[in-house]
TIVEXNU-717301 format. One line per 8 residues: for each residue x negated, y negated, z of C-alpha. Coordinates in nm, 4 decimals. Layout:
% TIVEXNU-717301
X/Y/Z | ... .
END
This chain:
% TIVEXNU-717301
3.1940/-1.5610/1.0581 | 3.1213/-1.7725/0.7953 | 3.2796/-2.1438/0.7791 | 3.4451/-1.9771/0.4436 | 3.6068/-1.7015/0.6679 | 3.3868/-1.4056/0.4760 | 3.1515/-1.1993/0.6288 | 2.7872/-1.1887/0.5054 .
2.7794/-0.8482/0.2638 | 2.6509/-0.5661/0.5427 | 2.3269/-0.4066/0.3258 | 2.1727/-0.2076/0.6352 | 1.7999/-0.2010/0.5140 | 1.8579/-0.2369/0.1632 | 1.8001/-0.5896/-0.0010 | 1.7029/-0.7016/-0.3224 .
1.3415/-0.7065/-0.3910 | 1.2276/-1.1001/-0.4261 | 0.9973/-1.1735/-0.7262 | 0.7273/-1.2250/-0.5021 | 0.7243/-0.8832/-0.3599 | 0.7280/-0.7351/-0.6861 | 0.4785/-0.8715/-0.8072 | 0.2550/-0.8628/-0.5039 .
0.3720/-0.4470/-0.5332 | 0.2579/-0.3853/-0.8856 | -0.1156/-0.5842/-0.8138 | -0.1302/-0.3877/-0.5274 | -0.1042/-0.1079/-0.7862 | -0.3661/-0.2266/-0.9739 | -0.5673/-0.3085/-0.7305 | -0.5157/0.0777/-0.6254 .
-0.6458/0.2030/-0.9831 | -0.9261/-0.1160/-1.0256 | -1.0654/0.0413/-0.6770 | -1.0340/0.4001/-0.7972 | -1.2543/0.2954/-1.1415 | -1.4923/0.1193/-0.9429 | -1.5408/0.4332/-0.7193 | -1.5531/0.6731/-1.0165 .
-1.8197/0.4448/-1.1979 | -2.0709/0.3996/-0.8760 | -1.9940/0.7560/-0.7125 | -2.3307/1.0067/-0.7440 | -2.1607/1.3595/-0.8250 | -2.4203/1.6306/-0.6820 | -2.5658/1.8579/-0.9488 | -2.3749/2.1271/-0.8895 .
-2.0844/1.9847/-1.0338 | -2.0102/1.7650/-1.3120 | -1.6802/1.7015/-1.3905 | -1.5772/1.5828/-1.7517 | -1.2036/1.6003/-1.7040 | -0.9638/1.5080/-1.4136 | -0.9100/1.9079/-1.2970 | -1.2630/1.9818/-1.3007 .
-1.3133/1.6180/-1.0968 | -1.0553/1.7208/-0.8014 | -1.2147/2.1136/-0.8181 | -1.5379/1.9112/-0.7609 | -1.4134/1.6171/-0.5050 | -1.4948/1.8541/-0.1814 | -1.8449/1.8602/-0.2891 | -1.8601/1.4711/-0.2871 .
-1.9399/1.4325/0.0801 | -2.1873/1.6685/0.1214 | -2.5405/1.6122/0.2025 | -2.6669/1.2563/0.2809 | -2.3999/1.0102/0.0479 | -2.3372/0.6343/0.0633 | -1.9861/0.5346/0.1672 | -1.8535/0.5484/-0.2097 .
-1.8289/0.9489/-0.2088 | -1.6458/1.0088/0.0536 | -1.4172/0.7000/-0.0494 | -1.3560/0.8382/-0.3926 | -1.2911/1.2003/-0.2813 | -0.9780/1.0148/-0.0250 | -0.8742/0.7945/-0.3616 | -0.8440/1.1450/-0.5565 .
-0.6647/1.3393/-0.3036 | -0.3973/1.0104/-0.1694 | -0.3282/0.9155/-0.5617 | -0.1196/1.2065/-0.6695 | 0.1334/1.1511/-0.3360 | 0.0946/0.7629/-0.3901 | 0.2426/0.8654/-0.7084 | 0.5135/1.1190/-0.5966 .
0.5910/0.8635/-0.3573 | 0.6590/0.5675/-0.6745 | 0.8375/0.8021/-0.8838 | 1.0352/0.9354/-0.5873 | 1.1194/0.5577/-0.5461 | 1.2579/0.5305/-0.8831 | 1.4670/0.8090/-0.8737 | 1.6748/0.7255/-0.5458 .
1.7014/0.3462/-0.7125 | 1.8894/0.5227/-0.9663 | 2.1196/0.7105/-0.7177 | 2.2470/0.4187/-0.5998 | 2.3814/0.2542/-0.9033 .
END
């Protein structure tokens, strides 16, 4: 017990986030999508496939590591297919924030 007699509030997992760790959350973010750009602008698409829209880049993503590629292929085709559940994960995230209030 506290010399005041109350008890510290039980919050079993769930504290408030410190200014520190959201910021260091939303430049991890960024750094996410600066990596992604970088990937996109230095990644050699094969000639088969050229995509000039985000669908027709995913439809083409398995042919990225084919053949002899640097590392930045095979990077970019993980950073396509982890983004949409990094996403799902953030907006998830949101939502059960909400549910709490």
């Amino acid at each position: 017990m506290r010399a005041n007699g109350k008890k510290t509030p039980e919050l079993y997992g769930v504290a408030p986030v410190g200014i520190s760790r959201y910021f260091a959350l939303y430049f991890t973010q960024i750094g996410w999508l600066l990596l992604g750009l970088y990937l996109l602008m230095h990644a050699y698409w094969p000639s088969t496939c050229r995509p000039d829209g985000v669908l027709k880049a995913y439809t083409c993503s398995a042919m990225l590591a084919e053949g002899e590629t640097t590392w930045v292929e095979p990077a970019l085709m993980t950073w396509l297919w982890t983004t949409p559940f990094l996403l799902v994960l953030e907006v998830m995230r949101r939502f059960k924030k909400q549910e709490r209030r």
